[in-house]
PLY file of the C-alpha trace (Angstrom):
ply
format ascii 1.0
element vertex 293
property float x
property float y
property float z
element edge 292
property int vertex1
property int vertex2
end_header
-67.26 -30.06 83.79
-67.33 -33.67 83.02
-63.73 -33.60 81.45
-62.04 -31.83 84.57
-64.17 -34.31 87.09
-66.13 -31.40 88.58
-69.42 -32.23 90.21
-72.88 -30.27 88.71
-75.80 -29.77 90.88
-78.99 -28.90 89.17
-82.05 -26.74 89.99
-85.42 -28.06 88.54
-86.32 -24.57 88.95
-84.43 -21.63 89.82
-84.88 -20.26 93.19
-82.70 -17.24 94.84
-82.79 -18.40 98.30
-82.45 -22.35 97.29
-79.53 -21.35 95.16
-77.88 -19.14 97.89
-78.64 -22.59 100.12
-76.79 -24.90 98.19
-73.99 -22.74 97.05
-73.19 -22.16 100.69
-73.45 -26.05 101.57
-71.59 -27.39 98.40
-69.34 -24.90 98.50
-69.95 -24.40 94.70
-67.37 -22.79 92.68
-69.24 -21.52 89.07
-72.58 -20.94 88.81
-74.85 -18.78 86.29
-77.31 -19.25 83.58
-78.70 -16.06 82.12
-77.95 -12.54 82.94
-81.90 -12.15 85.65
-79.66 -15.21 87.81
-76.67 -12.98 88.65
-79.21 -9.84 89.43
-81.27 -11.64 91.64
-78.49 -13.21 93.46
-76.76 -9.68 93.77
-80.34 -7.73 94.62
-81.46 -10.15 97.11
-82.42 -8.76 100.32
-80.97 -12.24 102.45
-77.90 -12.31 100.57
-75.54 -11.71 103.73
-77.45 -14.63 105.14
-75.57 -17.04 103.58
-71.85 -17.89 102.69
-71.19 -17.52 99.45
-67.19 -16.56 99.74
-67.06 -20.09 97.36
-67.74 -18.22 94.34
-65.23 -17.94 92.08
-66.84 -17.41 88.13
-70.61 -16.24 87.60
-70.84 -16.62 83.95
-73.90 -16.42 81.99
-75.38 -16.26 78.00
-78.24 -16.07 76.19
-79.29 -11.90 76.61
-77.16 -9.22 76.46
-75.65 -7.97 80.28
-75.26 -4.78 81.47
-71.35 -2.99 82.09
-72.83 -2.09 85.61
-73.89 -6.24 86.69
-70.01 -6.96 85.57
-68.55 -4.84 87.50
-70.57 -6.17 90.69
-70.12 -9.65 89.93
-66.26 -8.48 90.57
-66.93 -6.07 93.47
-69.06 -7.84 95.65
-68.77 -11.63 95.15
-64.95 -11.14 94.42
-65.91 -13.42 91.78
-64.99 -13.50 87.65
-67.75 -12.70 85.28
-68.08 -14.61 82.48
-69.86 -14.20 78.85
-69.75 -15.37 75.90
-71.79 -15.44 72.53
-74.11 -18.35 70.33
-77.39 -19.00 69.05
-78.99 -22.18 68.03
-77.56 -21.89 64.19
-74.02 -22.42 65.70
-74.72 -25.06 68.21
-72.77 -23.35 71.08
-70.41 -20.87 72.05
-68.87 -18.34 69.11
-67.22 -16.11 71.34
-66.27 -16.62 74.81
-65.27 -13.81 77.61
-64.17 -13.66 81.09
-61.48 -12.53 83.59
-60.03 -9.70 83.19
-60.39 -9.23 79.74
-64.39 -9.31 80.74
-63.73 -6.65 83.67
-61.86 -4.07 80.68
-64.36 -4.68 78.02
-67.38 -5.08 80.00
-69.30 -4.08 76.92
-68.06 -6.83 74.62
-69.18 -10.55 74.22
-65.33 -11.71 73.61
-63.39 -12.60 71.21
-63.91 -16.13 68.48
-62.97 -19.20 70.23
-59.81 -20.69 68.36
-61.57 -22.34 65.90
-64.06 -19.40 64.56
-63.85 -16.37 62.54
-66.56 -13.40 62.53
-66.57 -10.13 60.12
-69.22 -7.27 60.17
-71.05 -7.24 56.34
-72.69 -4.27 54.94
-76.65 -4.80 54.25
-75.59 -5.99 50.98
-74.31 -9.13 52.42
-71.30 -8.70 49.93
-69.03 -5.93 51.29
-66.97 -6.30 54.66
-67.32 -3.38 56.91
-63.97 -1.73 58.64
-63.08 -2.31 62.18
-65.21 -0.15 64.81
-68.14 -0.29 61.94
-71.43 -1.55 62.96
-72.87 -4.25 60.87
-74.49 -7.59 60.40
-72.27 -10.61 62.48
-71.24 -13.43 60.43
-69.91 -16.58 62.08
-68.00 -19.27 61.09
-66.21 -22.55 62.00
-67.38 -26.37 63.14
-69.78 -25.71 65.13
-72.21 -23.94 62.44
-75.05 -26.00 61.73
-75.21 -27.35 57.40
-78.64 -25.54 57.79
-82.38 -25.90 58.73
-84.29 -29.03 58.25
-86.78 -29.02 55.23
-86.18 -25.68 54.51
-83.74 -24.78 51.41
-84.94 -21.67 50.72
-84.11 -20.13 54.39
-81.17 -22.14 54.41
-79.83 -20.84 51.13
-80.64 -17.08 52.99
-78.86 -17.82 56.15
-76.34 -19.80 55.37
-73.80 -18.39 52.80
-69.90 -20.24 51.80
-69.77 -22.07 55.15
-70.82 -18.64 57.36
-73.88 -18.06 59.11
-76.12 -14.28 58.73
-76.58 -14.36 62.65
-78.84 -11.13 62.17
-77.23 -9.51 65.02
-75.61 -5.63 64.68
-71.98 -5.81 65.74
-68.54 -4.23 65.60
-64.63 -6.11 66.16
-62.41 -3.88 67.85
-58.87 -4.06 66.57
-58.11 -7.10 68.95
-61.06 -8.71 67.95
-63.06 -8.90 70.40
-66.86 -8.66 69.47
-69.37 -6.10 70.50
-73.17 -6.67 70.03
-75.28 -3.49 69.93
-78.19 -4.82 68.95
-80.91 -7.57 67.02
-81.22 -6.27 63.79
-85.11 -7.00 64.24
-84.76 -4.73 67.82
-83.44 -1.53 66.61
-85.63 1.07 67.12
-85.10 4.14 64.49
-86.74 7.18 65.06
-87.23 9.51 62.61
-84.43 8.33 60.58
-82.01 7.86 63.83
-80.73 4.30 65.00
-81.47 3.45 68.51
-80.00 0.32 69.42
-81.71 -1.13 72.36
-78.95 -2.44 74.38
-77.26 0.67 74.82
-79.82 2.39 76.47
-80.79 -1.15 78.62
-77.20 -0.62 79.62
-78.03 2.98 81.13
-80.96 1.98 82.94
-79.29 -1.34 84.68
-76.35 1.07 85.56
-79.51 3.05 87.80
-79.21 1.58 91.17
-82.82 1.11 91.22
-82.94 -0.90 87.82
-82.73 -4.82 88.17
-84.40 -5.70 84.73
-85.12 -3.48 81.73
-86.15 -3.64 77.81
-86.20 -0.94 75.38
-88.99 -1.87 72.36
-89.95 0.67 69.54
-93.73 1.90 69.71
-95.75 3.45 66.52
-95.64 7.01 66.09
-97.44 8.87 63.37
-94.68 11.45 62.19
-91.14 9.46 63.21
-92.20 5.68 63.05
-91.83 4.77 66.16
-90.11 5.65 69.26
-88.40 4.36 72.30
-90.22 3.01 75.25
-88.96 1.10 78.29
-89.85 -1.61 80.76
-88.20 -2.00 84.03
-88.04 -4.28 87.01
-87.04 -2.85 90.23
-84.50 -4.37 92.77
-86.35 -4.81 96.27
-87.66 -1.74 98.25
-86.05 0.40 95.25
-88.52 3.18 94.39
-87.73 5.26 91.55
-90.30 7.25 88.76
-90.39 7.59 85.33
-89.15 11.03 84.99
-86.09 10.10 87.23
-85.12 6.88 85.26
-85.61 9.60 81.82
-83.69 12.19 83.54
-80.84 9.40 83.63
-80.72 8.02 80.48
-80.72 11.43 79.49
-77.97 12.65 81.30
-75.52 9.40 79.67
-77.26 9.57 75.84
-78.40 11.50 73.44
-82.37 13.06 74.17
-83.30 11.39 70.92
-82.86 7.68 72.69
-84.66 9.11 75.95
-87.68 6.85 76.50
-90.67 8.40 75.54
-92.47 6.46 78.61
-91.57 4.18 81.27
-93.57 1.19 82.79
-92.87 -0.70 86.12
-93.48 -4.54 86.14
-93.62 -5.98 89.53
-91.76 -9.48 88.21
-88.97 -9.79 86.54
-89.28 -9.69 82.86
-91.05 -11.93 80.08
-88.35 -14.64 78.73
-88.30 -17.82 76.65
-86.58 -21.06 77.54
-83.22 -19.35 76.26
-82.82 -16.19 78.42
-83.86 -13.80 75.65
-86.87 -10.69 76.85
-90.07 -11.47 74.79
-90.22 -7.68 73.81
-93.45 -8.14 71.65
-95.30 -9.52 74.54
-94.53 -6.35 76.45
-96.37 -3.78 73.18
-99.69 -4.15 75.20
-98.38 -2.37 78.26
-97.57 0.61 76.05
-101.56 0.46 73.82
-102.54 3.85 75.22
-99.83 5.89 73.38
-99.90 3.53 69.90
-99.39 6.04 66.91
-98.97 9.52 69.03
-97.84 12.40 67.43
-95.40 12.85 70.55
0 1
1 2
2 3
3 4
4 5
5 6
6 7
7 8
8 9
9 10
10 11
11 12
12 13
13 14
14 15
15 16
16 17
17 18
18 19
19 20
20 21
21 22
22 23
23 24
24 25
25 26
26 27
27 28
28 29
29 30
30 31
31 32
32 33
33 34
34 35
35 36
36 37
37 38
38 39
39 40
40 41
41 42
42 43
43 44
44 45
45 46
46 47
47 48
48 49
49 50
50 51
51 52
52 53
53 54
54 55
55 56
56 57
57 58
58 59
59 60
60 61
61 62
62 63
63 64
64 65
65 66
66 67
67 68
68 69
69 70
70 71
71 72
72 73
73 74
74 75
75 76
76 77
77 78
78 79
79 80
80 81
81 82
82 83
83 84
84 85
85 86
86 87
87 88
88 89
89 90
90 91
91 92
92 93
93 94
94 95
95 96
96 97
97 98
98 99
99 100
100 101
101 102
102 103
103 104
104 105
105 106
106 107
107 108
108 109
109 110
110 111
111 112
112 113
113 114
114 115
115 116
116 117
117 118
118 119
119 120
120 121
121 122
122 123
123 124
124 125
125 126
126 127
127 128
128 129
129 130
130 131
131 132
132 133
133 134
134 135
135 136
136 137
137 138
138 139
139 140
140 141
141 142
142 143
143 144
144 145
145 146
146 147
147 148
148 149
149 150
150 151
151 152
152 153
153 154
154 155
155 156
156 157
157 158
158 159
159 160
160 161
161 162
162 163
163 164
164 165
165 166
166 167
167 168
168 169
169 170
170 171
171 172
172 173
173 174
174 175
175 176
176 177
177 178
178 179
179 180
180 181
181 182
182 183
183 184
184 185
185 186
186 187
187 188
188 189
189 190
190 191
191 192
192 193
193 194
194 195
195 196
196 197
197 198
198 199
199 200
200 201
201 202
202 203
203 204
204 205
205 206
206 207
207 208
208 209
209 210
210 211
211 212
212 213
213 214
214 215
215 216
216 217
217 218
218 219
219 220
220 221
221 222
222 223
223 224
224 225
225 226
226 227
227 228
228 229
229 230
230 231
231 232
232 233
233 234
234 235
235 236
236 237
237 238
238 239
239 240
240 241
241 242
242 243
243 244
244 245
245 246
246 247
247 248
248 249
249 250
250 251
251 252
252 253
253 254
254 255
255 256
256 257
257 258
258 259
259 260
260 261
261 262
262 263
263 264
264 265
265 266
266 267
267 268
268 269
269 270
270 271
271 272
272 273
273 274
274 275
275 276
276 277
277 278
278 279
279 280
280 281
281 282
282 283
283 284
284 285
285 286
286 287
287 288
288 289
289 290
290 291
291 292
C-alpha cells in the first residue's frame, strides 16, 4: 500500500457497522483481515444501509474460508476475493490467490509466489508424494525464517535443507496451485477413517444459516474419537442440529456426519491470528466424552 501511495485506515477494534461507516465515507477500495470480517460484513442485517459499491477486493488469511463466502464476496459486493497462504515460520505470504483464478478454485489457497516452491512429503519426511496426493506442505524460498530462537533441537525438526515442515495436509493440482485440507494436529480419524476438518466446515458455511463453524474430534471408546461441530448462526437464522446433520450428510460421506452439534451465540473462539481455538471449544461437548456412539 505504501509503494503504490494508497492511503490505510485502521480500526483499533473491528466493528461491522463502524467498518460499513467508513468504507462508505472513504470510499475504500480493499478491505479484509480474516475470513469472520467478510461474514459479518455479508450477514449483517444494516448492510443495505450503507454504500459500499467502493469495494473492489475483500481479501483475507489466517483460517481456512469456505467455497460458499467466495462466491458471495463476488455475487453481492461485485467485489474480488482474495486469499492467500503463511504462517509465522515463513514470515508472510507463501501462496497468494485472487481474481478469477480465486472464483474457479474457490477451494485452493493459490499458487507459490514467484520466489517459492512447495511439494507434498510422505510421513517419512523423505519421499515426495504425486500430484492430487494429500500430504505434509513443505515451503521454501526467502522468506523462511533460519529457525527458532534458542531452540536447535525443534529447529533441526522443522527446518530441513532450506524448507520448512509447515505441518499442514495439502495437495498441488497439476497447475500448482495449493489446496489445504487440513492441520495435521486437526484431523479427526474415526475408526481408522480420515476426516479432515475443513471439508466438512466447508459444508456447513455453504448452509445458509451457518456464519461460523469448527469441526474438533471428541473421545470415543470403540473408534477414538469422532466428529463434532460448533456453529455460529447469521442473524434471525434458526436452524437445528438434525437439519445442519441432515446437510452435511446429504454433500459427504455419513462417516464425517457430526455426531452432535452445538450453537454459540458469538462468533467463534480465535487468537490474535484468525485461527478457531478448537481445544477451548472440548468443554461444550463434556457430556458425550468417551461414548460408545
Amino acid at each position: 500500500m505504501i509503494a503504490t501511495g494508497s492511503t490505510m485506515i485502521f480500526m483499533r477494534k473491528w466493528d461491522t457497522i463502524r467498518a460499513m461507516e467508513i468504507i462508505e465515507r472513504e470510499k475504500v477500495n480493499i478491505t479484509g483481515g480474516v475470513p469472520t470480517i467478510a461474514w459479518q460484513l455479508l450477514e449483517h442485517p444494516d448492510r443495505e444501509k450503507y454504500d459500499l459499491s467502493s469495494l473492489e477486493s475483500i481479501a483475507y488469511g489466517g483460517a481456512p474460508a469456505a467455497p460458499e463466502l467466495v462466491k458471495r464476496i463476488y455475487a453481492e459486493f461485485g467485489a474480488m476475493p482474495g486469499n492467500g497462504w503463511g504462517m509465522t515460520e515463513t514470515m508472510a505470504t507463501v501462496t497468494h490467490h485472487g481474481g478469477e483464478d480465486y472464483l474457479n478454485r474457490p477451494t485452493s489457497a493459490g499458487p507459490p509466489v514467484a520466489a517459492a516452491d512447495l511439494k507434498i512429503m510422505a510421513d517419512d519426511g523423505v519421499t515426495e508424494m504425486p500430484l492430487g496426493e494429500v500430504g505434509e506442505l513443505w515451503a521454501r524460498g526467502p522468506m523462511i525464517v533460519k529457525g527458532y530462537w534458542n531452540k536447535p533441537d525443534a529447529s533441526a525438526a522443522t527446518f530441513v535443507d532450506g524448507w520448512v515442515r509447515t505441518g499442514d495436509l495439502a495437495r498441488l493440482d497439476d497447475e500448482g496451485f495449493c489446496y489445504i485440507v487440513d492441520r495435521a494436529k486437526d484431523m479427526i480419524i474415526r475408526g481408522g477413517e480420515n476426516i479432515y476438518s475443513s471439508e466438512v466446515e466447508n459444508v456447513l458455511y455453504a448452509h445458509p444459516a451457518v456464519t461460523d463453524a469448527a469441526l474438533i474430534g471428541i473421545p470415543h471408546r470403540i473408534l477414538g474419537e469422532e466428529p463434532a461441530a460448533v456453529v455460529h448462526l447469521a442473524p434471525g437464522a434458526v436452524t437445528t442440529e438434525a437439519e445442519l446433520q441432515g446437510w452435511v450428510r446429504q454433500h459427504l460421506a455419513a462417516f464425517k456426519t457430526p455426531v452432535a452439534v452445538r450453537f454459540v451465540h458469538e462468533t467463534l473462539p480465535r487468537n490474535a491470528n484468525g485461527k478457531i481455538l478448537k481445544k477451548d471449544l472440548q468443554v461444550l461437548f463434556a457430556d458425550r466424552g468417551g461414548k460408545d456412539g
